[in-house]
Each structure stands twice: as C-alpha cells, then as structure tokens.
C-alpha positions as CSV (number, residue, x, y, z in Angstrom):
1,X,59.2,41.3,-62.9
2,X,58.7,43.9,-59.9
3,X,61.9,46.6,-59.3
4,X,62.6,45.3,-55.9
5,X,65.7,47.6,-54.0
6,X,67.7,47.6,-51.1
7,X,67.7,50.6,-49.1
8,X,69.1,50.5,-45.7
9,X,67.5,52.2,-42.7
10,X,68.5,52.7,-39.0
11,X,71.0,50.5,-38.7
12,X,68.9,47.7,-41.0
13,X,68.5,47.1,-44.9
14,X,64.6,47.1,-46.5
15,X,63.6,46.2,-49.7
16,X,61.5,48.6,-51.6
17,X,59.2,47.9,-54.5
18,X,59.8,50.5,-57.2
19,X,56.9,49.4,-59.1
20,X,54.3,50.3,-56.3
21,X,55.5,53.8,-55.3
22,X,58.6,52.6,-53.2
23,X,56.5,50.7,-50.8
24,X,58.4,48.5,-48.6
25,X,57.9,44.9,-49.3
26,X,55.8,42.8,-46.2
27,X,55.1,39.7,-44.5
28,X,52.7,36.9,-44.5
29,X,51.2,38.7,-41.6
30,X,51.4,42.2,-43.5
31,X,54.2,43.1,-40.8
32,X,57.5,45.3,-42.7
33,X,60.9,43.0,-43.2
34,X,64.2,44.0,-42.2
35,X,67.1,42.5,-42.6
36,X,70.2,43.0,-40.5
37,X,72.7,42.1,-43.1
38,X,72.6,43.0,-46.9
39,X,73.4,39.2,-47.8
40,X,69.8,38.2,-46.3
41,X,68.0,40.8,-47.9
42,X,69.4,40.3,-51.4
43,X,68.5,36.7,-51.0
44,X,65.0,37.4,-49.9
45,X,64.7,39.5,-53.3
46,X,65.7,36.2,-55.4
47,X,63.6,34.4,-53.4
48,X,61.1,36.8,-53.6
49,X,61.2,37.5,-57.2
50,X,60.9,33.4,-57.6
51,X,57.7,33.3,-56.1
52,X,56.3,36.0,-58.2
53,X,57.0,34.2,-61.2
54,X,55.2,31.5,-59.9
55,X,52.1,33.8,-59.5
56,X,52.3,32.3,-55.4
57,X,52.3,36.1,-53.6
58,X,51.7,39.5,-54.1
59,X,55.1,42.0,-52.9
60,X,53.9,43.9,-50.3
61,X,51.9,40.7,-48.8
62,X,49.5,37.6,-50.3
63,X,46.5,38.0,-51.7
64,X,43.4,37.4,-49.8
65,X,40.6,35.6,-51.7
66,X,37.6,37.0,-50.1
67,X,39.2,40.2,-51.1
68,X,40.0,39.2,-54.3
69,X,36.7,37.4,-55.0
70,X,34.5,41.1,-53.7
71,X,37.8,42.8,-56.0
72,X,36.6,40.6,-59.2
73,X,33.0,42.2,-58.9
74,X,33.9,45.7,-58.2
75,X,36.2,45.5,-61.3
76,X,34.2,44.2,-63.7
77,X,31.3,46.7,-62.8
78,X,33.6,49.7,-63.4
79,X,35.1,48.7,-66.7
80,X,31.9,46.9,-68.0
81,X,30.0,48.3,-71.3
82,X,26.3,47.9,-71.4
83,X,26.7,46.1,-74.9
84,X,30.1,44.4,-74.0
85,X,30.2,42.3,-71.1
86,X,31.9,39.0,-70.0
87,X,29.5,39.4,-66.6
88,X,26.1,41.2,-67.1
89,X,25.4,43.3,-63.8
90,X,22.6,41.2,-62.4
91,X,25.6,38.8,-62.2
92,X,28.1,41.3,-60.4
93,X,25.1,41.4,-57.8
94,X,25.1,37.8,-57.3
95,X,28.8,38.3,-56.6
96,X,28.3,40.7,-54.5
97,X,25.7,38.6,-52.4
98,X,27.6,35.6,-52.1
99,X,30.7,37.4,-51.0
100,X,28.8,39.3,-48.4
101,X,26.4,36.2,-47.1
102,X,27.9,32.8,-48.2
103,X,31.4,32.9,-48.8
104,X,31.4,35.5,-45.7
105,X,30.0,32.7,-43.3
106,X,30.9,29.9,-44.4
107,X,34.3,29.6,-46.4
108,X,36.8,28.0,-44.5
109,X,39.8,29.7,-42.4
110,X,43.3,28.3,-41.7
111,X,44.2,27.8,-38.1
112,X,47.5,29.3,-37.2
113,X,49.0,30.0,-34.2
114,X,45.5,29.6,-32.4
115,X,43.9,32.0,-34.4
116,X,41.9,31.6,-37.5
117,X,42.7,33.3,-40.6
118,X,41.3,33.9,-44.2
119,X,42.5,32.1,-46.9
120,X,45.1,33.1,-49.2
121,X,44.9,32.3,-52.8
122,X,47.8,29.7,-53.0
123,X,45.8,28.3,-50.2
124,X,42.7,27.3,-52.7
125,X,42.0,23.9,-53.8
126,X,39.3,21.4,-54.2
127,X,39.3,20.1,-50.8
128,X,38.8,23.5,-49.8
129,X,35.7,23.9,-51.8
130,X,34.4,20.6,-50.8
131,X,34.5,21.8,-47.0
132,X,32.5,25.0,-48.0
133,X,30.2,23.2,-49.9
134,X,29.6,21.0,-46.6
135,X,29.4,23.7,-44.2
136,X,26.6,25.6,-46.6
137,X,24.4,22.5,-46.7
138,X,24.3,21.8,-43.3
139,X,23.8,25.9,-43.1
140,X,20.8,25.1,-45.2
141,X,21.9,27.1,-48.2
142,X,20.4,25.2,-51.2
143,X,22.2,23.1,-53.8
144,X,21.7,25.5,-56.7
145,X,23.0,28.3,-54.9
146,X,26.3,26.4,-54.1
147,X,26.4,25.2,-57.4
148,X,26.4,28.9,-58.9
149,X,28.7,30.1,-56.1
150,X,31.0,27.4,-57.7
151,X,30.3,28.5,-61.4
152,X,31.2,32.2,-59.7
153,X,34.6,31.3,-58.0
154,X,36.2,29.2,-61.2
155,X,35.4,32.2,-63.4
156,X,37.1,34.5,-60.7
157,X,39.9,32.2,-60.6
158,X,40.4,32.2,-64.2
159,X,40.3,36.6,-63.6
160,X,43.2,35.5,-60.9
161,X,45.7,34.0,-63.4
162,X,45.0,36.8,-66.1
163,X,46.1,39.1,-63.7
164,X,49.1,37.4,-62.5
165,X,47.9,37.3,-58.6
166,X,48.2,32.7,-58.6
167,X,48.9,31.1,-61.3
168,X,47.7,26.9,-60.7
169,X,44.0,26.5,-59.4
170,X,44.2,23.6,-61.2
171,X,42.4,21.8,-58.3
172,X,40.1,24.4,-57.9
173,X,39.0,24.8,-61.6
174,X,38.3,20.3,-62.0
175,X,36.3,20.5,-58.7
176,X,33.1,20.3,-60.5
177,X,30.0,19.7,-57.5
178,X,28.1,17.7,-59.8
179,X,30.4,15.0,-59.8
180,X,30.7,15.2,-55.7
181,X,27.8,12.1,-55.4
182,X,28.9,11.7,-51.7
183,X,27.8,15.3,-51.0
184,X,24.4,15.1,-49.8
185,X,22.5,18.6,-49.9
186,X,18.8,18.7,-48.1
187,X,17.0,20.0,-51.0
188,X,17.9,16.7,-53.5
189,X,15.4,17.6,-56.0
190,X,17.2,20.4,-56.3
191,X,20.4,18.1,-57.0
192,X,19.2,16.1,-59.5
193,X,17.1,18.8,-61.4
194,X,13.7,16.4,-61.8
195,X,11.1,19.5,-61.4
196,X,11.5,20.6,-64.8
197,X,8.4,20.7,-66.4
198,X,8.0,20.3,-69.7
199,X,5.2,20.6,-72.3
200,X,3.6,17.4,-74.2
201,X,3.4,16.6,-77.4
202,X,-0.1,16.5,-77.4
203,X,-0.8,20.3,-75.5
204,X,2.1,21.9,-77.6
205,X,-0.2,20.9,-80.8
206,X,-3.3,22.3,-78.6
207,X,-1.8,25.3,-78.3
208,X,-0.2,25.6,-81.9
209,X,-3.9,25.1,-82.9
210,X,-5.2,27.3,-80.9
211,X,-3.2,30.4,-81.8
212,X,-3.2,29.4,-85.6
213,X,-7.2,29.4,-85.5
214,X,-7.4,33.0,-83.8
215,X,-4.2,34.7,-85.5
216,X,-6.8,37.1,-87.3
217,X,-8.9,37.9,-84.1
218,X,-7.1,40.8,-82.0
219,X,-3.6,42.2,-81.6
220,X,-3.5,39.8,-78.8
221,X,-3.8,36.9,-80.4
222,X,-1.3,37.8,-83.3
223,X,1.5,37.9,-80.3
224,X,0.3,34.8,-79.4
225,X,0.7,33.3,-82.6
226,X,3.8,35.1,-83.3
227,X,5.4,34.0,-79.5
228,X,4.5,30.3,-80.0
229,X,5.5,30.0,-83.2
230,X,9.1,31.5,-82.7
231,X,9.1,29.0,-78.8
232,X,7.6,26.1,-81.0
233,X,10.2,26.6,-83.9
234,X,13.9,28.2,-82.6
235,X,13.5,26.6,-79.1
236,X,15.2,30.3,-77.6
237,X,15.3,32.2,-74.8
238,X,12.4,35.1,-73.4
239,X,15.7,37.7,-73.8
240,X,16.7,36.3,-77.3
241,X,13.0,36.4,-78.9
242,X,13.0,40.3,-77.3
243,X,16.7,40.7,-78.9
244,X,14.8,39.3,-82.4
245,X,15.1,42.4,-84.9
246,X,13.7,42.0,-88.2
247,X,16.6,42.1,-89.5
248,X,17.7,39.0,-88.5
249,X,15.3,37.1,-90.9
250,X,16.6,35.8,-94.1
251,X,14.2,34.4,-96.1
252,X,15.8,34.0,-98.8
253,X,18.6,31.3,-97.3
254,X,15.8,30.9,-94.7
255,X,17.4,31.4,-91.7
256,X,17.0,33.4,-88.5
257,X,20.3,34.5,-87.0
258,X,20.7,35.2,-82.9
259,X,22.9,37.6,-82.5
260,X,21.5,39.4,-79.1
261,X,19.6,39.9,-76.3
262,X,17.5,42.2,-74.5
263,X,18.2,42.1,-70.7
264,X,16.0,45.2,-69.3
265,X,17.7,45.3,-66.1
266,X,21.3,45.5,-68.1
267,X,20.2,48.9,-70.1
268,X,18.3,46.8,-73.1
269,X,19.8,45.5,-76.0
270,X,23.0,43.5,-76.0
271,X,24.4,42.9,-79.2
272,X,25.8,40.1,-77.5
273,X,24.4,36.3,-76.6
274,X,24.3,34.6,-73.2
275,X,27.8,33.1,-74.6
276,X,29.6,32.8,-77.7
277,X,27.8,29.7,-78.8
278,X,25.0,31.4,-78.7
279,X,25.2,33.2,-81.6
280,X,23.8,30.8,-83.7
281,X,22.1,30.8,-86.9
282,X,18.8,28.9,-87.2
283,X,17.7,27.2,-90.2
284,X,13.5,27.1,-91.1
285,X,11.8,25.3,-94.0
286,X,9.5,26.3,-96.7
287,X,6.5,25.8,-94.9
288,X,7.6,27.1,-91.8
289,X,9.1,30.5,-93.5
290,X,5.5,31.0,-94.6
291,X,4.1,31.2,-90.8
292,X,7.3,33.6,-90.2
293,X,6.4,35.8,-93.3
294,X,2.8,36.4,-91.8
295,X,4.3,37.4,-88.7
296,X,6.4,39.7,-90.0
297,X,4.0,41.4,-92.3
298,X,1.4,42.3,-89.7
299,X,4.1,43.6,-87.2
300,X,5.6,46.1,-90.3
301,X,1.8,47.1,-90.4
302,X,1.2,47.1,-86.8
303,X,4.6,49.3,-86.2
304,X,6.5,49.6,-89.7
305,X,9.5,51.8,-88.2
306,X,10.4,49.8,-85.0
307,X,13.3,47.2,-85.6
308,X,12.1,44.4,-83.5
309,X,10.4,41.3,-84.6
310,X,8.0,41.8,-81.4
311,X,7.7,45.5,-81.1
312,X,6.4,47.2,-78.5
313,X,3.0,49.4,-78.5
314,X,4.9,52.7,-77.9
315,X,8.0,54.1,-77.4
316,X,10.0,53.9,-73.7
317,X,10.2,56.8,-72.1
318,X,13.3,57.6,-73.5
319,X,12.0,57.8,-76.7
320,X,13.5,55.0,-78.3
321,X,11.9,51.9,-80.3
322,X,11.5,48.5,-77.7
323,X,10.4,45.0,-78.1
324,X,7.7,43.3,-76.0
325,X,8.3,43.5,-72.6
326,X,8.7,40.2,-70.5
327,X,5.6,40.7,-68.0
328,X,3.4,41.6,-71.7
329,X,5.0,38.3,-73.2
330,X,3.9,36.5,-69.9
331,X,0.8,37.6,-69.9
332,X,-0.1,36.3,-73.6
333,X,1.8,33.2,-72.8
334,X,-0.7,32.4,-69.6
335,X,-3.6,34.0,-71.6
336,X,-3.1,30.9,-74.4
337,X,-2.7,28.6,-71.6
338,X,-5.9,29.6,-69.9
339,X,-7.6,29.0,-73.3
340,X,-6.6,26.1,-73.7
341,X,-7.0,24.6,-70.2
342,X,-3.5,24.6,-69.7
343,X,-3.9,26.9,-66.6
344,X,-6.6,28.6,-64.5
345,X,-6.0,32.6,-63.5
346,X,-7.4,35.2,-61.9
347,X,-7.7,38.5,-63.6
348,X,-7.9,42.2,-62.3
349,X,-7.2,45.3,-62.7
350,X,-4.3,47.4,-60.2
351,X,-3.4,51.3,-61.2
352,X,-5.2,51.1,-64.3
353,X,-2.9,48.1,-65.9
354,X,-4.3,44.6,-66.3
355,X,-2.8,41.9,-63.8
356,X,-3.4,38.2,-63.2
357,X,-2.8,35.9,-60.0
358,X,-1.8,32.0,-60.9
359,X,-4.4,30.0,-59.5
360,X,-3.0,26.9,-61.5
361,X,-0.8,26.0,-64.2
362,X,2.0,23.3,-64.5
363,X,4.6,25.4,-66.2
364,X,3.8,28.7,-63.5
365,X,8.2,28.2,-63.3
366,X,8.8,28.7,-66.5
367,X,6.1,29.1,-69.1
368,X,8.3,30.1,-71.9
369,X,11.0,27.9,-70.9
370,X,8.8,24.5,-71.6
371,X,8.9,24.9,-74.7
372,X,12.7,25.4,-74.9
373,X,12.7,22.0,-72.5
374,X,10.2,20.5,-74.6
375,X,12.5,21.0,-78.4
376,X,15.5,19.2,-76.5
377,X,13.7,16.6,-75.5
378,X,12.3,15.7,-78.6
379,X,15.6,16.4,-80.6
380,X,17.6,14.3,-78.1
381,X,14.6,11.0,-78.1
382,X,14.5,11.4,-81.7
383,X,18.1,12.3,-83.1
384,X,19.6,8.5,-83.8
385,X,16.3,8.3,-85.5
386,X,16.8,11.8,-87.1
387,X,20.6,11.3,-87.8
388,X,21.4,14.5,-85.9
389,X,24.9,14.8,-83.9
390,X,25.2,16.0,-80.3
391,X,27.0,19.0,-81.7
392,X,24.0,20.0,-83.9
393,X,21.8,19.7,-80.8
394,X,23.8,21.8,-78.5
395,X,24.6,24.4,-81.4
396,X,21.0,24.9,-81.9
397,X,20.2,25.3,-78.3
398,X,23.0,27.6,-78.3
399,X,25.2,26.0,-75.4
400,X,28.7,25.6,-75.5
401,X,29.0,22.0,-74.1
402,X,26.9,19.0,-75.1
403,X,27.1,18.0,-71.0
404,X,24.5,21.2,-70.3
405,X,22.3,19.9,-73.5
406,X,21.9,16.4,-71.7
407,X,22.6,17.7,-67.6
408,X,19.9,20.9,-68.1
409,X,17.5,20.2,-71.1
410,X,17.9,15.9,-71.2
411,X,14.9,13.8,-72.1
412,X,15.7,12.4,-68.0
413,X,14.1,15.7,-67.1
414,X,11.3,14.8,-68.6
415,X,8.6,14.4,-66.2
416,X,5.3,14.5,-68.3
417,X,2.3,13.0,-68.1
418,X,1.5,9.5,-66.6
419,X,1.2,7.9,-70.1
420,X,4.2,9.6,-71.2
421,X,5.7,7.9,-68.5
422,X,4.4,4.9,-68.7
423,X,5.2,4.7,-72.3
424,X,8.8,5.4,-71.5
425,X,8.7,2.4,-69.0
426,X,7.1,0.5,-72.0
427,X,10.3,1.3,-74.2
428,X,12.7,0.1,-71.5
429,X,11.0,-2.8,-71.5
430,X,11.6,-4.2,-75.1
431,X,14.8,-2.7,-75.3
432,X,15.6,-5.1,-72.4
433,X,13.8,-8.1,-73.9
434,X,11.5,-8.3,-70.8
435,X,8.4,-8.2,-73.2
436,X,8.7,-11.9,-74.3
C-alpha cells in the first residue's frame, strides 16, 4: 500500500506519494490535485488507496497500455539471460515491431471530450481487441500476424497483474481469435492453416532408403542419415536437433532426453526448451537404438571432443565447440530431396561457399518441419488404433496443450497427395455407410 500524505501548499492541501520520492499524486489527465479542504483530500486518499488495491490506477496517473506494452519489451531485454528467458530476443523484436507499426496504427482510442485518447489499462477488454483485430484486416495486416500480436498482448497482460499495474483482464486473456468465426481476414488460408505441407508415407520411406543405402559414402551423406533419422524418429524441432548433445542419449534405458536448444541469433545454446513441456524425454526401441548407435559412433570419430550429436566441422570463431548450423542442415536436407526427386535446385558457388536457388520442392516452407507435420499425423490417424492418449501425443511433440497438437500439427492439415486424399474421402465414406 503506497505512503500517500497530506501536505498543504498556498492556501491548498496536496497529497504526496512517499513511496515515489514525494511526488504529488495526478489526474486522469496527468494534471496535479488540490484540494481546498483537508476533509476532501483525506477522502481522495481512501478512495485512492481503494483503487490501488484493485490494481485499477497507477498514483501519480493511469497507466497507458501502449506504454506499458513497449515497457514489457524494454524490461524483459534488460533483465533477460541468454540461457534464461521467458521471451527469447527475436521475440522482444516482434514486440518491438508491433508496438511501433500495428498496435501504433491501429489500436483503438477513447473519445473524450472531442479528442481521442490512448487507452488505459482498466480500459482493455475483448471488445477492444475485437475492434483492433477488425481495423488490422481491413488495413491488410495478415491473420497470423494478428494472431501473434494477440499471443503477445495476453502474455503482457499476465506481466501487468505480476506487477500490480491492473489486476482483471479477464476479458482480455479468454478473447482467443481463433474462436472469433465472424471475423473474416483477407488472407483465409492463412486462417484456417491448410498450406501445411506435409511428407507421405510413401516419400518419407524413399528418403529413409535413400540415406540408409549411402550412409558409408561421404561426410555428407552420414548427416543425411544422421538428420532423417533423428526427423523420422523424435519428430523435433531444427533448434532442438542442434541443442542434441551426446549426452543426452541413454542407451541403456533407451531414451533421448530434450533438454535445450540452440537459437544462433539468441547467443547459442539454451539450456532451456521452447516451453516447459518441452523438455521431454523420448523413448526408442531396440532396433531403432541401433541406427542411433551408428550415428553416434562415426560423429565421436569424425569430432570425438565436441559435445553435440551434430557437430560442426570447426570451431566458431570464438573458439568454442558448435553443432551444425541451420543453412548446413538445409542444405543436406534439399540435397536428399533432390536425390530423391523430391525437389529440383540449382547449385553455385558465391565467395567461395556452396549455395543453391529452389527451383522446385513442395516442402521449400519448411523442409524439416514435414517431417515433424508428418509424425503427428500419423500418431493422431493411428492412435485409437495404437492405444495412445492425447496427452502422450502432445508430450511427445513437446506442446503444452493438446488444442496446438490437433489446431497446428492435425491430420485436417493434411494436404498430401491426390490418392491420399482420395483415400481419406474413401474412409468417410464407410464410416458413413454410404458404400452399400
């Protein structure tokens, strides 16, 4: 509770805040109060002193959310660790662009007195987010971007009640966009995320087969076992497969634990996952321990002293051990895909380094992250079959909620090919009884 005191000045009594270096409290309007009588201003401190319980104001005036929301950023970047970090830095830059373009433009102001305001926190509700999120489509800003300026404002608004500055955003926190179906974006592909491709059955064996046949040939084509059979088997992310150390393997329980993440841009490793569900620990069987105890003999003789599974082929330049990077994980990736018809490229050579230009290839959006698609899929079509529980699905794809399992990774982003498709339709069918 603030140390709010009555001093009187010129005739007039102020109320002081002792707790913010004797500052004299304000207005709505940031204008100083005075109080003719002593009676008014010791009921302005209870009242006061009431609405700061509630979280409603800040003494001294409200709070501002676009200053708050730019405040959450700037925070967070200053007392953020590299290894440590609720909000990795790439993130803090998407704050900082949507507070400077987005919620700068186009979050709504309160008419008062005929002038239009900002918002104050106690102001902020679902409605209010609705009538952003109209005013950005019909700006043209695309559905995803609103949806992660959405994602960025709850977790600011959860910041807001840890540090006391509003207390209910109740509203704001159970607007969710997804479930706003009479919202209608321009880009409603986007909306609906059906774009995802997502690699067959019947390539992912091509593939498999390929890099199993060639394993012995080059370096190359040991990362390109090694990479597809840690995409094929663990389903994880390009950062967690660079975060693999060696380590992490336990063949004896036979299990592969991820535990971190290497994010270049953040400073390299993280001993931390994209959230707290996912540090995960993966079970493999016999058989498939056997392909993982191949890869990790040849990378102990390729480079016996550098922790990661996928090490890199020299130190960085500040000396320490590194994993493969993501453009040299790429290019094996798109290399196997070219082999195997999967994708047509166009190689050359620029300041003495080996390059490639996409000419064609289905997964050009994600070439690692098909595969990732591709394991949910299969685990979510097959797991009645299987007897696997929702929870064991979205624990092994390391998500906290079984809604993102089915809503990002869900056999209904499935697009395939035709007679995947058509097959599907086939299913339908006799589950219906139409095939009588």
């Amino acid at each position: 509770m603030s140390d709010l005191r009555i001093t009187k000045r010129e005739g007039k009594y102020v109320i002081q805040n002792y707790d913010n270096g004797r500052k004299q409290i304000r207005d709505n309007n940031n204008k100083k109060l005075t109080f003719i009588s002593k009676k008014d201003a010791k009921a302005a401190i209870k009242e006061f002193l009431a609405l700061e319980l509630k979280g409603a104001v800040q003494l001294g005036g409200r709070h501002i959310f676009k200053d708050k929301f730019r405040e959450f950023a700037d925070d967070r970047l200053e007392t953020a660790s590299d290894n440590d970090m609720a909000l990795t830095k790439q993130g803090i830059v998407g704050y900082m662009s949507y507070s400077k373009n987005q919620i700068a433009n186009y979050f709504p102001k309160k008419l008062e007195n005929g002038n239009k305001r900002d918002l104050y926190l106690d102001e902020l509700d679902g409605m209010v987010l609705e009538e952003f999120a109209k005013t950005c489509f019909k700006n043209g800003v695309t559905y995803k971007t609103v949806k992660n300026i959405v994602r960025h404002i709850h977790t600011t608004c959860r910041w807001f009640m840890e540090k006391k500055y509003h207390n209910d955003f109740s509203s704001v926190l159970n607007w969710k966009i997804h479930k706003q179906h009479h919202l209608k974006p321009k880009d409603r592909d986007d909306e609906y995320e059906i774009r995802t491709e997502v690699i067959t059955p019947d390539e992912a064996n091509k593939v498999l087969s390929y890099v199993e046949k060639h394993k012995d040939r080059s370096h190359k084509d040991a990362l390109a076992y090694a990479i597809f059979t840690i995409l094929a088997l663990f389903g994880i992310r390009p950062s967690e497969i660079q975060g693999l150390k060696k380590l992490n393997f336990n063949f004896v329980s036979r299990y592969v634990w991820i535990k971190g993440a290497y994010l270049a841009r953040e400073g390299g490793y993280r001993n931390r996952t994209k959230n707290d569900d996912s540090n995960r620990a993966l079970d493999f069987t016999e058989k498939q321990s056997k392909h993982l105890q191949w890869i990790m003999d040849y990378m102990n003789k390729y480079k016996q002293h550098n922790p990661y599974f996928l090490p890199a082929s020299r130190l960085g330049q500040d000396g320490k051990h590194k994993p493969i990077a993501q453009f040299e994980m790429r290019k094996v990736i798109y290399r196997t895909y070219e082999a195997v018809g999967l994708a047509k490229l166009n190689w050359f050579t620029k300041s003495n380094t080996e390059q490639y230009e996409i000419i064609e290839c289905r997964f050009k959006d994600g070439p690692a992250k098909c595969w990732r698609h591709y394991m949910a899929t299969m685990l979510i079509d097959n797991m009645y079959v299987l007897g696997l529980t929702p929870n064991y699905i979205k624990s092994r794809l390391g998500h906290s909620r079984w809604q993102t399992t089915q809503d990002r990774y869900g056999n209904h982003n499935l697009i395939g090919t035709d007679e995947m498709r058509l097959e599907r339709a086939d299913k339908v069918e006799k589950a219906l009884g139409f095939d009588k």
